[in-house]
C-alpha positions, 0 to 999 in steps of 0.5 A: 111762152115756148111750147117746145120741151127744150128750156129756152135761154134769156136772151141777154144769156144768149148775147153774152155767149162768145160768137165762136159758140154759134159758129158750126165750125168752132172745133176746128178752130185754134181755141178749140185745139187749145182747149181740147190739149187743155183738157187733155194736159189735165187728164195726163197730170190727174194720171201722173199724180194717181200713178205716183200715188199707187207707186208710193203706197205699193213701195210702203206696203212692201217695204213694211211687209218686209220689215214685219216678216224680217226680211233682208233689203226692205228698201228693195221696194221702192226700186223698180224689179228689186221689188219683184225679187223682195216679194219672191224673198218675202214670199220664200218661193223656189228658185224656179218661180223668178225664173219663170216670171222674168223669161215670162216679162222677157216674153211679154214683148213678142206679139201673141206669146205675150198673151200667154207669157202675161198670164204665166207673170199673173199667175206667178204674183198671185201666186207668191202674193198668197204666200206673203198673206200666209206669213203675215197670218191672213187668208193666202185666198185674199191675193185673188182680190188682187184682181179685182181693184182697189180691193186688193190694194185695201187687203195688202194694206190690212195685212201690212199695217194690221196684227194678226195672230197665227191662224190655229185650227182646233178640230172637234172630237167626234163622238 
């Protein structure tokens, strides 16, 4: 019986191992580099697939959100930068503000302005994202989740999907 910590294989487990598996210069081989595009062709498809999931359920989200708040061209939301104006059309936000964020995406291509230009855009969808909570009757301070995800993903689906009553203040007398 080994001594050593380390748990010992049988030997007809060992036998059974391709030879490839004890030869030190295994990754370097051919099936190693198959192996490794393998794997990486995996995690590319996983990718895709989550991608097309959040695009699906963003482009829901929107688009319910708009047809909630009666906003025109609901199916702005699934076509890529119609969404963005959809949201600033939800949001009723001036003018100025999709100006703004589109020199602000224009920017974000030049090296170190589009650091700066990448918070402005931020700013700017957080911004109108607290607007859209504010027509749907939910807290404008739920859009700072929006950094935080998944979180902010699940609160812009409550607000999409759920009914709220308009938010009504009562102050009390004092006396």
């Amino acid at each position: 019986m080994p001594t050593d910590i380390e748990p010992q294989l049988p030997a007809d487990v060992i036998n059974q191992l391709p030879q490839e598996f004890s030869n030190p210069d295994f990754l370097s081989t051919p099936e190693a580099g198959a192996a490794f595009g393998a794997l990486m062709g995996g995690f590319l498809v996983a990718f895709i697939v989550l991608a097309i999931i959040i695009y699906v359920y963003s482009a829901l989200v929107l688009m319910t959100i708009a047809k909630k708040t009666n906003t025109p061209n609901a199916w702005f939301a699934w076509v890529p930068i119609l969404n963005t104006i959809l949201m600033y059309n939800i949001a009723k936000a001036p003018v100025w503000s999709i100006v703004l964020f589109f020199v602000g995406a224009a920017l974000l291509f030049i090296p170190y302005i589009g650091i700066i230009a990448s918070l402005g855009v931020s700013a700017i969808s957080i911004w109108w994202l607290w607007k859209i909570y504010e027509v749907r009757n939910r807290p404008g301070w739920w859009a700072l989740f929006n950094l935080i995800q998944p979180v902010g993903m699940v609160l812009i689906g409550v607000a999409a999907w759920s009914d709220a009553k308009p938010q009504t203040t009562t102050a009390t007398p004092v006396s």
